[in-house]
C-alpha positions in Angstrom: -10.1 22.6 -34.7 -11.7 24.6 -37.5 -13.9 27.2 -36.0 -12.3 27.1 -32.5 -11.7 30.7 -31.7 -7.7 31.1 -31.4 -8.2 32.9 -27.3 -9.4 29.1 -27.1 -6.6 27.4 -28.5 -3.7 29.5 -27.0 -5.4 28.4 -23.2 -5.9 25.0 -23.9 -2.2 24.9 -24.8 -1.5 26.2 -21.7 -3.1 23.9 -19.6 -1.4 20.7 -21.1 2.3 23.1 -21.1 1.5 22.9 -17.3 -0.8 20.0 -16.3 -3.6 21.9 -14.3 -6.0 24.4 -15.3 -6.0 28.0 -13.2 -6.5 27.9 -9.8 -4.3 24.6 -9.2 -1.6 26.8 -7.4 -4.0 28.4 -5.3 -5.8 25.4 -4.1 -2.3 23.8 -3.0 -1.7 27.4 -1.4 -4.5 26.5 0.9 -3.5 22.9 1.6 -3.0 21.6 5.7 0.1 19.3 6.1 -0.2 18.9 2.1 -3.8 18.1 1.5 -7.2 20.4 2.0 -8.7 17.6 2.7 -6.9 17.4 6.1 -7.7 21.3 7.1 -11.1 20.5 8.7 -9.8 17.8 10.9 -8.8 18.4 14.2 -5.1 17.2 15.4 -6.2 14.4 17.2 -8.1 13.1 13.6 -4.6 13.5 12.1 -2.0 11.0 11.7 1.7 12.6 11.2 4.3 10.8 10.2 7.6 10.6 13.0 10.6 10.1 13.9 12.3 8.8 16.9 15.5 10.6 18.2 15.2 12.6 15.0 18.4 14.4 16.0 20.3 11.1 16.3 22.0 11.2 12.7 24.6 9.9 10.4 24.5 13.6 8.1 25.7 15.3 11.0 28.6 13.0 12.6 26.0 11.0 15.2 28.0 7.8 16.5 25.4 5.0 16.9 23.1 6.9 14.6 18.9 6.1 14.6 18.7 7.4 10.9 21.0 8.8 8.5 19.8 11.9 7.6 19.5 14.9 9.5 16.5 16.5 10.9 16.4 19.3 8.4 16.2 15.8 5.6 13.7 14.3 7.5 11.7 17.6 8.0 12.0 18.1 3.3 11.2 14.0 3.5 7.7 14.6 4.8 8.4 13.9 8.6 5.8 16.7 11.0 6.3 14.7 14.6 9.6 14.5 16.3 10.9 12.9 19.4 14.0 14.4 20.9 15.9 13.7 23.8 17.6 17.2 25.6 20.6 17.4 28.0 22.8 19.5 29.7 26.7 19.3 27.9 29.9 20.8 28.6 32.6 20.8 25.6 35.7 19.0 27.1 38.7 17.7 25.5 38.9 13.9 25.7 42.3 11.8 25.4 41.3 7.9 24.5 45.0 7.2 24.0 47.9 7.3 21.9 46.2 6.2 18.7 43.5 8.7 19.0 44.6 11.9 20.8 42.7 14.2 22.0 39.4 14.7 20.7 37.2 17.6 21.6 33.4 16.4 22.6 30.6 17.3 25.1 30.1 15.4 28.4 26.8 15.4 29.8 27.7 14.9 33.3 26.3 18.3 34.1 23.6 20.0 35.1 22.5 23.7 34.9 25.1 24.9 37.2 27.9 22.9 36.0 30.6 26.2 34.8 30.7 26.0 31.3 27.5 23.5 30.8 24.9 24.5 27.8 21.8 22.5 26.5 22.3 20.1 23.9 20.4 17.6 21.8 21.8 14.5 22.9 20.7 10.7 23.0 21.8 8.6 26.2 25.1 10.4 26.0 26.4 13.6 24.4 29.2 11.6 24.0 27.9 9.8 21.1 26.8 13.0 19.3 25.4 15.8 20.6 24.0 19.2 18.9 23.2 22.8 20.3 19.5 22.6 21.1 18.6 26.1 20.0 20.7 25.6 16.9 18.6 22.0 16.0 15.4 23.8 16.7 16.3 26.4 14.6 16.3 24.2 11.6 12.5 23.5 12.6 11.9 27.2 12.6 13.4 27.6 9.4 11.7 25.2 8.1 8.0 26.6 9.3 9.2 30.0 8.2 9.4 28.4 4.6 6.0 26.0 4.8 3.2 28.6 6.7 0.7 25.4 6.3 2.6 22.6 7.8 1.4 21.7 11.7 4.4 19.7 13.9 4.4 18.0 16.9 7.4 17.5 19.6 7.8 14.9 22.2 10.6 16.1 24.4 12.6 13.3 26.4 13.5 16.2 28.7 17.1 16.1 31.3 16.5 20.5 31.4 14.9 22.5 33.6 11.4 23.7 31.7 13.0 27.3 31.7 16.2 26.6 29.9 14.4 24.5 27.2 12.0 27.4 26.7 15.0 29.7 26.9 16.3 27.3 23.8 13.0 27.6 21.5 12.6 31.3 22.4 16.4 31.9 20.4 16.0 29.2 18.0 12.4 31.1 16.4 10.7 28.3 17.4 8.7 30.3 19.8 7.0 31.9 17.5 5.1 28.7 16.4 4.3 27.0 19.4 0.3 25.9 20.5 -0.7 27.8 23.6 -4.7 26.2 23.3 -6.3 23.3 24.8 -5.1 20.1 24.7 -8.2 17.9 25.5 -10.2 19.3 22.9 -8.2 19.9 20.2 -8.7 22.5 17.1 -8.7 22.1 13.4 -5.1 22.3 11.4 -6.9 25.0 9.7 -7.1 27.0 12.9 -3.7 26.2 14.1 -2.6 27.7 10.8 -4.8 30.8 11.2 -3.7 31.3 14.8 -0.2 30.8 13.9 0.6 28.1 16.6 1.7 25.0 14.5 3.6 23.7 17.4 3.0 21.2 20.2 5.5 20.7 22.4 4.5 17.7 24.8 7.3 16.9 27.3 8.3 13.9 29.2 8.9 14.8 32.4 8.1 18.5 34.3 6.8 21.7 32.7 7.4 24.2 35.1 5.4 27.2 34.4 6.3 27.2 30.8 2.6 27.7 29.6 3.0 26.4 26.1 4.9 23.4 27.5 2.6 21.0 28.0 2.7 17.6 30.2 2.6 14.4 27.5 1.1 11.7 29.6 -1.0 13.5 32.1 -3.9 13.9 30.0 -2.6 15.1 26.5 -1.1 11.9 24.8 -1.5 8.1 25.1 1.4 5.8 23.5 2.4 2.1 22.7 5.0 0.2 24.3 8.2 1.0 22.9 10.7 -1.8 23.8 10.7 -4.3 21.2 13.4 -6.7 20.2 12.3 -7.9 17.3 10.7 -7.0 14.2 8.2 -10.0 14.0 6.9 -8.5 16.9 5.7 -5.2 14.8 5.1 -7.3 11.7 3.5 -10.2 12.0 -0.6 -10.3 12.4 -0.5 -12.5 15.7 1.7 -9.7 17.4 0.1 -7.0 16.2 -2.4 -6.5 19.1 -0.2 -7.1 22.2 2.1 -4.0 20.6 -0.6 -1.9 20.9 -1.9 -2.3 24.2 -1.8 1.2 26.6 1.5 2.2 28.1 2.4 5.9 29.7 -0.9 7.6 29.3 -3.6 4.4 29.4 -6.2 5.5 27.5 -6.5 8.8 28.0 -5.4 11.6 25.8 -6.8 12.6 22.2 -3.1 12.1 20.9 -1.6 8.3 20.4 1.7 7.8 20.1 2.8 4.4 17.8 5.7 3.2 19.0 7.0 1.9 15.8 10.8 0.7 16.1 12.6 -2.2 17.2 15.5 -1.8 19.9 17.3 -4.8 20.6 18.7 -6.2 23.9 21.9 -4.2 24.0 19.7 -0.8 23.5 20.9 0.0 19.5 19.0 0.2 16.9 19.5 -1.6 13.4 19.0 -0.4 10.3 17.8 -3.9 8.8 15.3 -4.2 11.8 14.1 -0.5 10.3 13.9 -1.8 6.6 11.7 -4.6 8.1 9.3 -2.7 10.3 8.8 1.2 8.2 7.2 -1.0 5.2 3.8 0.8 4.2 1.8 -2.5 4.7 3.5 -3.1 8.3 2.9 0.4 9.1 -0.5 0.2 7.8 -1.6 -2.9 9.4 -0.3 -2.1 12.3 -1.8 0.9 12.5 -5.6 -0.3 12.2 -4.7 -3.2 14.5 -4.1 -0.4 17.2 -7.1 1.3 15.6 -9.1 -1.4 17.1 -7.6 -2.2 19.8 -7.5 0.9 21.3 -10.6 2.7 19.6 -8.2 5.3 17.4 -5.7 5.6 14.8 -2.6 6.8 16.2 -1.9 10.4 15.8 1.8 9.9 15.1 4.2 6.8 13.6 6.9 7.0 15.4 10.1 5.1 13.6 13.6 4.9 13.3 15.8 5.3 9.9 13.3 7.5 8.3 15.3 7.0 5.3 14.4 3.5 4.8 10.5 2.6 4.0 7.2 4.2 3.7 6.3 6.2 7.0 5.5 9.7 5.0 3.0 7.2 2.6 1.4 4.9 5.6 0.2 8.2 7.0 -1.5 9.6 3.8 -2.9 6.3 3.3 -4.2 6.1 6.7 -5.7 10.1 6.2 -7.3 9.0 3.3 -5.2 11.7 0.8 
């Protein structure tokens, strides 16, 4: 190094102490969903890692759980769709006998105007786990308080009325985040960051006059089917375009929903069936089969036991970052 200037020296130093020259931090800084390659696309160009009945887990105490970890896991593992299922609850103490005693739980044989009933996050039946809806959405909220240049999208399985859900996101923070723009012409991530509105909540069923709450099948969002009872039927190449053809939605809507979990014939979910299926090369494949079957990549991969596989990598394979 003889005649290197020691200014020189002392910043070359530096760069290998740190592995990246200036400007490294700020380029992340202005990153969509992890990658600035993926700020100039709009939503519908996206493809987002999912999960289905994200609140359905093991962490928090979930009988019949469809992943271990908990939503705010999921959220830290790289997961920016959920699908969630919301009911109406009423804590009750149950007896199931002498061996048990009582055991304090929430019944979801209620509805709005049941004394005592509150919204929950719930799958099938509160029964089996059950969580306060604004409290679950407020580990979203957190979360997007924390990462200003993540986008997320929500598929509500909805048993509310479209004014107590809203009711739920407007305590949890959520509100704060939610898309209020088109949603057959979709904008940038970029611009949903700039605006602020990093939130699409699609729903199931009726959206009242809840402006941000937006109809899922009615224009917005094309899916999969999503009843399949086996994993061969997700993974191997001779299935791959019958589990893609249209279901709710046909063809329309710039979203697409994959489908991408086996149920079996007594309606639970298995964890080996998950270890099977998330697999980045079954993801992947699958994926572009629906690609060409149905003339896009899906816009979110929806699985079960998030824990297990390669959903997060499938999707930054298939966004080519």
């Amino acid at each position: 190094m003889r005649g290197t200037p020691k200014l020189a020296i002392v910043a070359a130093l530096a760069v290998a102490a740190f592995g990246a020259a200036p400007g490294a931090a700020g380029a992340a800084s202005k990153a969509c969903n992890g990658s600035t390659k993926l700020c100039s696309k709009t939503l519908d160009k996206v493809v987002l890692p999912g999960s289905h009945n994200a609140m359905s887990s093991r962490d928090i105490g979930w009988g019949i759980p469809n992943h271990d970890i908990s939503m705010a896991k999921q959220l830290r593992a790289g997961i920016r769709a959920m699908l969630i299922d919301t009911h109406y609850g009423v804590p009750k103490l149950v007896d199931f006998g002498p061996s048990l005693g009582g055991v304090r739980t929430i019944i979801d044989d209620a509805s709005a105007s049941t004394p005592g009933a509150s919204t929950y996050l719930c799958h099938s039946s509160c029964l089996y786990g059950a969580t306060p809806l604004a409290q679950g959405l407020k580990t979203v909220a957190d979360f997007l308080a924390a990462n200003p240049r993540e986008v997320m999208v929500f598929v509500v399985e909805d048993y509310l009325s479209p004014a107590d859900f809203a009711a739920a996101v407007t305590a949890s923070g959520l509100g704060s985040y939610v898309y209020k723009g088109s949603v057959t012409r979709w904008p940038t991530l970029k611009s949903m960051i700039d605006s602020k509105q990093r939130v699409v909540m699609l729903s199931e069923g009726s959206t009242g006059t809840v402006s941000w709450y937006r109809s899922a099948y009615t224009g917005a969002m094309q899916e999969t089917p999503y009843s399949f009872v086996s994993a061969s039927l997700l993974t191997t190449s001779t299935s791959l375009a019958a589990s893609c053809v249209p279901n709710r939605g046909a063809r329309v809507g710039g979203l697409f929903l994959m489908n991408h979990f086996v149920t079996r014939a007594n309606g639970i979910s298995y964890a080996d069936d998950s270890k099977l299926v998330n697999t980045k090369t079954a993801i992947v494949n699958r994926a572009r089969a629906c690609q060409t079957a149905r003339g896009k990549l899906p816009t979110i991969l929806a699985v079960n036991n998030v824990e297990f596989g390669s959903v997060v990598s499938a999707a930054k394979s298939l966004n080519g970052v």
